[in-house]
C-alpha positions as CSV (number, residue, x, y, z in Angstrom):
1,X,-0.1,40.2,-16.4
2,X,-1.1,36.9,-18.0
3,X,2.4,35.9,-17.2
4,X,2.6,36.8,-13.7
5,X,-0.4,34.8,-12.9
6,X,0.8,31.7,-14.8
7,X,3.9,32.1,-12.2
8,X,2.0,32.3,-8.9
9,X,-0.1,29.4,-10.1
10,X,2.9,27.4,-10.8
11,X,4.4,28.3,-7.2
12,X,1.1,27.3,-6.1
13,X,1.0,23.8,-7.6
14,X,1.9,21.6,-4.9
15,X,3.4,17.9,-5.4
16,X,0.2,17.0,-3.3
17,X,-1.6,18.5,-6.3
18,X,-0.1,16.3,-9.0
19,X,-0.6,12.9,-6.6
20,X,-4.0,14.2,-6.4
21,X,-4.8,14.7,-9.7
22,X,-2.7,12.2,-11.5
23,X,-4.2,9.3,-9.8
24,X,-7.9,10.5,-10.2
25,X,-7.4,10.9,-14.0
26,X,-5.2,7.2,-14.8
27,X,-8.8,6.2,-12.2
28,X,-11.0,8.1,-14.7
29,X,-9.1,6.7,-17.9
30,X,-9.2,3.3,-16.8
31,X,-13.0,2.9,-16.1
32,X,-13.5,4.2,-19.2
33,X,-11.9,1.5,-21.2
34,X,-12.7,-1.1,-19.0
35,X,-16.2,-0.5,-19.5
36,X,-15.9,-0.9,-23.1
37,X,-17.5,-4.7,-24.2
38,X,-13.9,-5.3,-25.8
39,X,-12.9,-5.8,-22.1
40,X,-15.5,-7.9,-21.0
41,X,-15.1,-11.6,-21.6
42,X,-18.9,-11.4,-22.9
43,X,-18.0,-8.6,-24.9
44,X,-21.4,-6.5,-23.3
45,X,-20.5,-3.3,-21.6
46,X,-19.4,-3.2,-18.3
47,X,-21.7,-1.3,-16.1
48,X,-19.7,2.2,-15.0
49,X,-19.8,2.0,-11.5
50,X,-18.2,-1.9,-11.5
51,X,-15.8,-0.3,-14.3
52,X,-14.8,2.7,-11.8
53,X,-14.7,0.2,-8.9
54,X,-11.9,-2.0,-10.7
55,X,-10.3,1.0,-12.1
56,X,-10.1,2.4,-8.4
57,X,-8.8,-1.0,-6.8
58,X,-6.3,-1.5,-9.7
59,X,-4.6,2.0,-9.4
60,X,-5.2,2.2,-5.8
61,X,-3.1,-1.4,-5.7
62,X,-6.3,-2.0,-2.7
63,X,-7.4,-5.6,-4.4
64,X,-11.1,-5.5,-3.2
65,X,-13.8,-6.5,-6.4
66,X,-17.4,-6.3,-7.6
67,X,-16.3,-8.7,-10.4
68,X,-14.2,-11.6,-10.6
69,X,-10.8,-10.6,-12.3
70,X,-10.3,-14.1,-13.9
71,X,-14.3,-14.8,-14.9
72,X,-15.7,-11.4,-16.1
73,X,-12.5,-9.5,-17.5
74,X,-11.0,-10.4,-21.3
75,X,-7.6,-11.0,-21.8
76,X,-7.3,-7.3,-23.2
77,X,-9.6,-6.2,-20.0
78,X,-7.5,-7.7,-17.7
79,X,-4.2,-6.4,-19.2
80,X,-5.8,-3.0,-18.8
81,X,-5.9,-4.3,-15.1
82,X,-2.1,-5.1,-14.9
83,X,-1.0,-1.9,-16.4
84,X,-2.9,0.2,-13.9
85,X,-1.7,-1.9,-11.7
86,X,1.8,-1.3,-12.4
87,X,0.9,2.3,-12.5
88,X,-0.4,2.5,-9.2
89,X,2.2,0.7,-7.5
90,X,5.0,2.7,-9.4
91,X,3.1,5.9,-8.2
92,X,2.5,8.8,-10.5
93,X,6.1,10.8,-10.2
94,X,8.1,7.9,-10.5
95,X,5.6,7.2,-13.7
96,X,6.2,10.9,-15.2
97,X,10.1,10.7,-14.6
98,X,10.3,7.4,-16.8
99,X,7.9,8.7,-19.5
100,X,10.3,11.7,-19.2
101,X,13.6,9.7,-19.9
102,X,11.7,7.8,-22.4
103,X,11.4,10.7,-24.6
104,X,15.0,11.6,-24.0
105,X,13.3,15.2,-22.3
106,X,15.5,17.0,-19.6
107,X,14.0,16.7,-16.3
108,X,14.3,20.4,-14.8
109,X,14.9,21.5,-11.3
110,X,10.9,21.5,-10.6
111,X,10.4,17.8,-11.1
112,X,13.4,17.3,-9.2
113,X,12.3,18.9,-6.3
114,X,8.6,17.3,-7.1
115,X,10.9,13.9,-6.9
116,X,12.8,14.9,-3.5
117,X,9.8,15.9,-1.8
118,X,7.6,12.9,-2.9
119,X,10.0,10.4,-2.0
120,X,11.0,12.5,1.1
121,X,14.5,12.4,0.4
122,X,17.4,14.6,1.6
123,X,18.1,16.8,-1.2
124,X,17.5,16.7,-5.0
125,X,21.3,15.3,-6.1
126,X,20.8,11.9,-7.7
127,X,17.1,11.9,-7.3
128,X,17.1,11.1,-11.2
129,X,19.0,8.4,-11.1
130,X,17.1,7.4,-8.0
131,X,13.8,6.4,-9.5
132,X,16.1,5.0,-12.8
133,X,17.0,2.3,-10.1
134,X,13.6,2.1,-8.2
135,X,11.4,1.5,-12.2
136,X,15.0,-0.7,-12.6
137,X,14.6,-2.9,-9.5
138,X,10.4,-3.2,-10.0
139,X,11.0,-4.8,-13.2
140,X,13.3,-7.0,-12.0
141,X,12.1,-8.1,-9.0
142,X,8.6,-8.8,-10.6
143,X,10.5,-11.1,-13.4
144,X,11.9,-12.9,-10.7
145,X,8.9,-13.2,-9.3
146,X,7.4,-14.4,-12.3
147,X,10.0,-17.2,-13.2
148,X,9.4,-18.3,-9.8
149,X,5.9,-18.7,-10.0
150,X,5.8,-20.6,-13.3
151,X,6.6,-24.5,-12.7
152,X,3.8,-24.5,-10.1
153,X,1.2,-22.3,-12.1
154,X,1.8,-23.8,-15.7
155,X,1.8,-27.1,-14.0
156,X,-1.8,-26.3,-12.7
157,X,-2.8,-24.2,-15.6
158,X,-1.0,-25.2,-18.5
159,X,0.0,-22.2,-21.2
160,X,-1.9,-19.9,-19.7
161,X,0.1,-20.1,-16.1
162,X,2.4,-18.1,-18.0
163,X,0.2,-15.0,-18.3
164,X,-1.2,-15.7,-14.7
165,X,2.2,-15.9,-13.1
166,X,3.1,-12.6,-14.5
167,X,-0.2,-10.9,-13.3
168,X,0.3,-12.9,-9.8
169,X,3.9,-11.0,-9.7
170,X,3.2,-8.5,-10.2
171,X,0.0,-7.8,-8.4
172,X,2.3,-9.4,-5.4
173,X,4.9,-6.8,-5.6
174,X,2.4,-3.9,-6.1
175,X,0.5,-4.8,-3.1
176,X,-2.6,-5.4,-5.2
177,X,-4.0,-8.7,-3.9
178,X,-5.7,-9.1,-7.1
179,X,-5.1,-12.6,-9.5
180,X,-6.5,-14.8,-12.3
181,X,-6.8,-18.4,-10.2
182,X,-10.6,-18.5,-10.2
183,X,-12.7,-17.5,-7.0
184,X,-10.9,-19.5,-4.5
185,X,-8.0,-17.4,-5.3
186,X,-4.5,-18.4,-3.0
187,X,-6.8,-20.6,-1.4
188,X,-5.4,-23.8,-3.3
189,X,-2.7,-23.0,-2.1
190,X,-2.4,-22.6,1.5
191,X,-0.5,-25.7,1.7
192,X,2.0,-25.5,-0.8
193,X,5.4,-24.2,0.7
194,X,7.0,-22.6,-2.4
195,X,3.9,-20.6,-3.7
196,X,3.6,-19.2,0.4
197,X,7.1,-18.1,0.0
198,X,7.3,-16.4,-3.1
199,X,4.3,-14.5,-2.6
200,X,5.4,-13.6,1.0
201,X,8.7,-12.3,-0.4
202,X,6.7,-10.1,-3.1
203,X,4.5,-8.8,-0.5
204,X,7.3,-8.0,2.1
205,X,9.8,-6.6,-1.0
206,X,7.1,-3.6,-2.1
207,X,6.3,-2.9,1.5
208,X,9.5,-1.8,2.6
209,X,10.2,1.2,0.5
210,X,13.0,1.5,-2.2
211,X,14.8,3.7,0.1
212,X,15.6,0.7,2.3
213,X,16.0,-1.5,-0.7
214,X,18.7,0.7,-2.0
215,X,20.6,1.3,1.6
216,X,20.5,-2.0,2.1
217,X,22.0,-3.0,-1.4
218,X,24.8,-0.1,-0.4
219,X,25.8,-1.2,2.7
220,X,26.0,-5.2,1.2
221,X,28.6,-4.1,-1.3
222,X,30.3,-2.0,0.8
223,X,30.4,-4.8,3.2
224,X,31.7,-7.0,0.7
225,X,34.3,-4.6,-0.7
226,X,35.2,-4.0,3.1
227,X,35.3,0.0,2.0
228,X,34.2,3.0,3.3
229,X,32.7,3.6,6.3
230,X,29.3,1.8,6.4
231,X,31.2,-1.5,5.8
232,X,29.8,-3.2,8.7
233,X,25.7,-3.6,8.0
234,X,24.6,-2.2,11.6
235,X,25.9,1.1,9.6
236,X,22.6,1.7,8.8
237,X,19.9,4.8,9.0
238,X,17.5,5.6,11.5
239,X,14.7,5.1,8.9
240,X,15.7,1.8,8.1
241,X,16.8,0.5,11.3
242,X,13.0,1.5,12.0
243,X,11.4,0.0,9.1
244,X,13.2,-3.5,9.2
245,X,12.7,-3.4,12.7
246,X,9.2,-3.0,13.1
247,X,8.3,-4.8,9.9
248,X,9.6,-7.8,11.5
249,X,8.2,-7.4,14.5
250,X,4.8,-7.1,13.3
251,X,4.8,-10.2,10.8
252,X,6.0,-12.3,13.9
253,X,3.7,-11.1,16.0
254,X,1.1,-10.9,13.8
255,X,1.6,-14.9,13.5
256,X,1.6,-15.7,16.6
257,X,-1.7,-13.9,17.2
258,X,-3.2,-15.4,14.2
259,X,-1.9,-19.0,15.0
260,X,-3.1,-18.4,18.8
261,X,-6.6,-16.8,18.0
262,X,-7.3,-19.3,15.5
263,X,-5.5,-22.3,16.4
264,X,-8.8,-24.8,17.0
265,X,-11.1,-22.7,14.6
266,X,-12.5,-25.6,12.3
267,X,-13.0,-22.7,9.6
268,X,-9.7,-21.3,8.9
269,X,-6.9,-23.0,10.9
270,X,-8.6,-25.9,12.6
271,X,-8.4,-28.7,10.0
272,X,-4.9,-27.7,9.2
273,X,-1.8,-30.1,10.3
274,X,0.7,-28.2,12.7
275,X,3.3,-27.3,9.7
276,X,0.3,-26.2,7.6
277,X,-1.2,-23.9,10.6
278,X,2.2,-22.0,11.2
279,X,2.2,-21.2,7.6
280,X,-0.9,-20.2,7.0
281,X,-0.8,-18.1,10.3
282,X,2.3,-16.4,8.7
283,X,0.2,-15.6,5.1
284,X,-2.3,-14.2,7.0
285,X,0.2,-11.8,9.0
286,X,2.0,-10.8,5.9
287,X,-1.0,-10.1,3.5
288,X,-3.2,-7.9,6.2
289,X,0.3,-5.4,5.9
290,X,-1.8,-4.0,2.3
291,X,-1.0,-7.3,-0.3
292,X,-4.9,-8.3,0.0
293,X,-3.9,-12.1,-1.1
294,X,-5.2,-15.1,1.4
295,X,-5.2,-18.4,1.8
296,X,-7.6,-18.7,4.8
297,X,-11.7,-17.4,4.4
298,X,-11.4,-14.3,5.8
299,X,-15.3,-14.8,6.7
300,X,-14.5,-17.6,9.0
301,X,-12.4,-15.3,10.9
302,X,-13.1,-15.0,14.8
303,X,-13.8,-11.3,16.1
304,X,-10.4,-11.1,18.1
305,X,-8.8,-12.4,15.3
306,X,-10.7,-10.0,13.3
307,X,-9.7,-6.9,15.3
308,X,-6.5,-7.5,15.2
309,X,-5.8,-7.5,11.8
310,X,-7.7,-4.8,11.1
311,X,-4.7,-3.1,13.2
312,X,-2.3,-4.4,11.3
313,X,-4.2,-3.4,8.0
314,X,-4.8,0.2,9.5
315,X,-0.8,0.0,10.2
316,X,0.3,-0.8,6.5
317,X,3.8,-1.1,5.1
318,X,6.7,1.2,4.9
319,X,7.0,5.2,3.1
320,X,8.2,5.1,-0.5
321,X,7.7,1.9,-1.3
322,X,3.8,0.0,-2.8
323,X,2.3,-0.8,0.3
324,X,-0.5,1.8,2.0
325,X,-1.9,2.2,5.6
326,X,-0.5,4.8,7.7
327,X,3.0,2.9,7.9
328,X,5.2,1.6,10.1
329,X,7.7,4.6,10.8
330,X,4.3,6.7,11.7
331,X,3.3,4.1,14.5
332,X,6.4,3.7,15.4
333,X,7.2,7.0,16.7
334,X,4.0,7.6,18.0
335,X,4.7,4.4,20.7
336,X,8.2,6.2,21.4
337,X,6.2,9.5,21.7
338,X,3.8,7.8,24.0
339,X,6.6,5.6,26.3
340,X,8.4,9.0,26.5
341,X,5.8,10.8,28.0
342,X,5.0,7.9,30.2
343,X,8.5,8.3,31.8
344,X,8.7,11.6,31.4
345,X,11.6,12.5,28.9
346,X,11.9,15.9,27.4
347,X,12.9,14.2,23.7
348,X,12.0,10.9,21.3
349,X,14.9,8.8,21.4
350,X,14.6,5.4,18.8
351,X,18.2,3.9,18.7
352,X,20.1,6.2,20.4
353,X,18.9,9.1,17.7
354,X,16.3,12.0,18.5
355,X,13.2,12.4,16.8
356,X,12.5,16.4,16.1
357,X,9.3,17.0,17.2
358,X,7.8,17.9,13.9
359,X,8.0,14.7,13.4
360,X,6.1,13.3,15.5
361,X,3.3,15.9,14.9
362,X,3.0,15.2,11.2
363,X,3.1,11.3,13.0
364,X,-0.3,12.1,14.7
365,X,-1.7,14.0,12.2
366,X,-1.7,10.9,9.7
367,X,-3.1,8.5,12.4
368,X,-5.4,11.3,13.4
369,X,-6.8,12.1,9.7
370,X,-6.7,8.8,8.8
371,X,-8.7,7.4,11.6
372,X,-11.5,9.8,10.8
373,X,-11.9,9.7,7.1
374,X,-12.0,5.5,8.0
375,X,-14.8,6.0,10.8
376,X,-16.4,8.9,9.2
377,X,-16.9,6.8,6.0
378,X,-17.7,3.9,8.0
379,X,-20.7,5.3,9.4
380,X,-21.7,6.4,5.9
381,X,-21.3,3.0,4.7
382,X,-23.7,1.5,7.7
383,X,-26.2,4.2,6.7
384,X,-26.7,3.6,2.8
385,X,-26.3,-0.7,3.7
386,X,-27.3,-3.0,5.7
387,X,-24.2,-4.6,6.8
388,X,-22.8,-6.4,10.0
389,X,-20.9,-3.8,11.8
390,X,-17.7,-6.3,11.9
391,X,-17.8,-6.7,8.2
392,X,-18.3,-2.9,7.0
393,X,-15.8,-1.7,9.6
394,X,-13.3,-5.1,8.2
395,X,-14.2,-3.6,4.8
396,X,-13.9,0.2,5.4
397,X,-10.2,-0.7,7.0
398,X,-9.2,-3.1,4.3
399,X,-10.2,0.0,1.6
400,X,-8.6,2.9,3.4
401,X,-5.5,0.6,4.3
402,X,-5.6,-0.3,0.3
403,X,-4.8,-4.0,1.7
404,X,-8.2,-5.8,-0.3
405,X,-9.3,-8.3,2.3
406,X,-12.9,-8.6,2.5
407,X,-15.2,-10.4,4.5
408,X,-17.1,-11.8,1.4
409,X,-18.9,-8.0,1.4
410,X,-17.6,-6.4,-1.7
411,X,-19.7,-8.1,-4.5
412,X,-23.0,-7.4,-2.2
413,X,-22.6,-3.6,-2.2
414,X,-25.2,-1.6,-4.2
415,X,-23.7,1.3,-6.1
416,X,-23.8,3.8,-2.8
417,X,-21.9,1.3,-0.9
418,X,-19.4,0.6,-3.6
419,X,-19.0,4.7,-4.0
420,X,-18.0,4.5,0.1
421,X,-15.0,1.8,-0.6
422,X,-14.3,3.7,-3.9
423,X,-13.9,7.0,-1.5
424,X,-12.2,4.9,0.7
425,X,-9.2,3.7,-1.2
426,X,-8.8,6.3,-3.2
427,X,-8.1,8.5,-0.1
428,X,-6.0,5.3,1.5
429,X,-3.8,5.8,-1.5
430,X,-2.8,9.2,-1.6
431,X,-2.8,9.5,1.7
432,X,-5.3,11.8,4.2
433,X,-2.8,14.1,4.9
434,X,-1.7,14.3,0.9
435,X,-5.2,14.7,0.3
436,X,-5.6,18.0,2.9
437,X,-2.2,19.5,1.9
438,X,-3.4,19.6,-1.4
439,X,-6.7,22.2,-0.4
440,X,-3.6,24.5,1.6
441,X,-1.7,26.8,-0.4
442,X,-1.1,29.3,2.1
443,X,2.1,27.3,3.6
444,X,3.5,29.0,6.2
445,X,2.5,32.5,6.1
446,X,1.6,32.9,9.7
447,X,4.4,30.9,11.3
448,X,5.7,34.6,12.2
449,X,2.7,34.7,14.6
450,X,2.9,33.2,18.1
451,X,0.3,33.5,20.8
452,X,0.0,33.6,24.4
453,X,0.5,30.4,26.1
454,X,-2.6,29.3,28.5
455,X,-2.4,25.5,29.9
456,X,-5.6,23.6,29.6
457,X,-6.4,20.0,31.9
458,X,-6.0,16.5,30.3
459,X,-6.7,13.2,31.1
């Protein structure tokens, strides 16, 4: 009997469950030892609710902070900080699987499935040796990264731009916005070319999901070896066509919005030379898609400009890769839903392929669950501080899009306001709809059951 209930719990446990669950303890864990005085660069105690709040942002990859990363934390405190950061950003299957091969234990046909259906893919063959390449190509991305930041940081910094760079890579690749340069952050340097680009690529590497990153890599040496039939690199999927498509979109646009909006603003863009402008303008798109960096005051910020990067913040970066928001592919469709019905098609059609209707339900049910845990929370936020209504809704977006832009509001939350945000990214990180699927066990148990139809008016 004992037995029997073990089972149905087990076919019960949903890989929304584990998400759920995995990230709240590593959250839990974390505040605990970073409230210890050995991670404090005073060596007092942290208080709990600061603790909780870094713990959050760190594993949450979201970048907003009560404290500053380089001024309050010890060097043991902040590596406590990179680790969860790496955690987060690797996500808590792809983190079981390698502690899994580690040990040298056989990874059953559960976690495969728990892999497939996290990382959405087509069917469980390879999905091993899948997320052996994705921890593979995170490591070595981030070590380029951090080889590339270190003439310019060490220069600046002496020895100890070696331990920054690696946090600065890593945190850039994650999506974490988070660094050691003091409070002015990537402010120094919104003029220098080389420390734009590298961070840029970081940012824009994480946010487009390992599944492009390994298609991509496929269809290069196939092209090269002129074999097979996805030689030619317009071979590629729907998904990918979608996410390189939109994600360049977006960044252009985005600049050009920025650059337009702030052009002769004398406190962000306005004292800048031309050159100077254009580049920061293009930071400023890049980072609002989750990364949380800038090199502009985000205070200074017009209201248009404002607005519209809280879109792209809301929008995010690509599935399966470090970025949150509600991604790219989710908007995406929803415009070809919308353009569709507008002329009056019977079917989604995105690059000559149809998009199956469930699709684009499970599409509106992330924008729709999304866009009310953000204003719901919002309004809670506005009731427990007084705030600016720009700022706490720039702040409540930022959180639930786990980007870490802020407005300069963070460190003036009391502890209600910093619970909100804490909420707030959390939920931005595993996802709304993650976070209902895991309350509904029932599946599909009355999918048997149709009704009547009845039409109802609109519009």
């Amino acid at each position: 009997m004992i037995r029997r209930k073990n089972q149905q719990l087990q076919r019960n446990i949903l890989p929304a469950h584990i998400i759920l669950v995995g990230f709240a303890a590593v959250i839990f864990l974390g505040s605990l030892i970073l409230t210890l005085p050995i991670c404090s660069a005073e060596g007092t105690f942290t208080p709990y609710i600061d603790a909780l709040f870094t713990s959050t942002t760190s594993v949450c990859v979201t970048g907003l902070v009560t404290v500053n990363t380089a001024g309050h934390w010890s060097l043991f405190g902040q590596i406590i900080i990179l680790l969860l950061i790496q955690f987060g950003g690797m996500g808590v299957v792809a983190f079981m699987m390698m502690v899994l091969v580690l040990l040298h234990r056989r990874i059953g046909l559960k976690n495969r499935l728990l892999i497939q259906q996290s990382y959405g893919l087509e069917s469980i063959q390879g999905v091993v040796n899948f997320v052996i390449r994705v921890i593979r190509g995170m490591l070595i991305v981030e070590f380029i990264g951090f080889l590339c930041y270190l003439p310019v940081l060490c220069r600046d910094y002496g020895v100890s731009g070696v331990w920054k760079s690696l946090f600065l890579s890593v945190s850039a690749f994650c999506n974490a916005g988070m660094d050691l340069l003091g409070e002015e952050s990537m402010t120094l340097y919104a003029g220098n070319l080389w420390m734009n680009l590298v961070t840029m690529a970081l940012i824009v590497l994480g946010g487009l999901g390992f599944i492009v990153w390994w298609e991509l890599l496929d269809r290069q040496k196939a092209y090269l070896k002129k074999k097979g039939p996805h030689r030619k690199l317009n071979s590629l999927s729907l998904h990918a066509k979608i996410v390189l498509c939109s994600t360049g979109f977006l960044i252009f646009f985005g600049m050009v919005m920025v650059l337009v909006c702030e052009f002769h603003n004398p406190r962000t863009l306005g004292a800048f030379s031309f050159p100077k402008k254009c580049l920061a303008a293009l930071f400023q798109s890049v980072t609002t898609r989750t990364a949380g960096f800038n090199t502009i005051p985000q205070s200074g910020l017009y209201d248009s400009t404002s607005m519209f990067c809280m879109i792209l913040m809301f929008i995010g970066g690509s599935p399966a890769g470090t970025a949150g928001g509600i991604k790219t592919v989710t908007i995406v469709i929803i415009a070809a839903a919308i353009k569709s019905e507008i002329q009056n098609h019977d079917s989604i059609v995105l690059f000559n392929r149809t998009i199956p209707f469930d699709y684009t339900r499970k599409a509106l049910a992330i924008l729709g669950y999304s866009f009310i845990v953000w204003l719901g929370l919002t309004m809670v936020l506005c009731m427990v501080e007084d705030v600016e209504f720009m700022k706490a809704c720039y702040e409540t977006v930022s959180a639930i899009g786990t980007v870490g832009l802020t407005k300069d509001l963070t460190g003036t939350l009391h502890v209600a306001g910093k619970s909100v945000i804490i909420c707030l990214m959390y939920a931005g990180r595993i996802g709304p709809v993650t976070l209902a699927a895991a309350f509904l066990t029932k599946g599909r148990s009355d999918s048997m059951i149709h009704y009547a139809d009845e039409s109802v008016l609109l519009g």
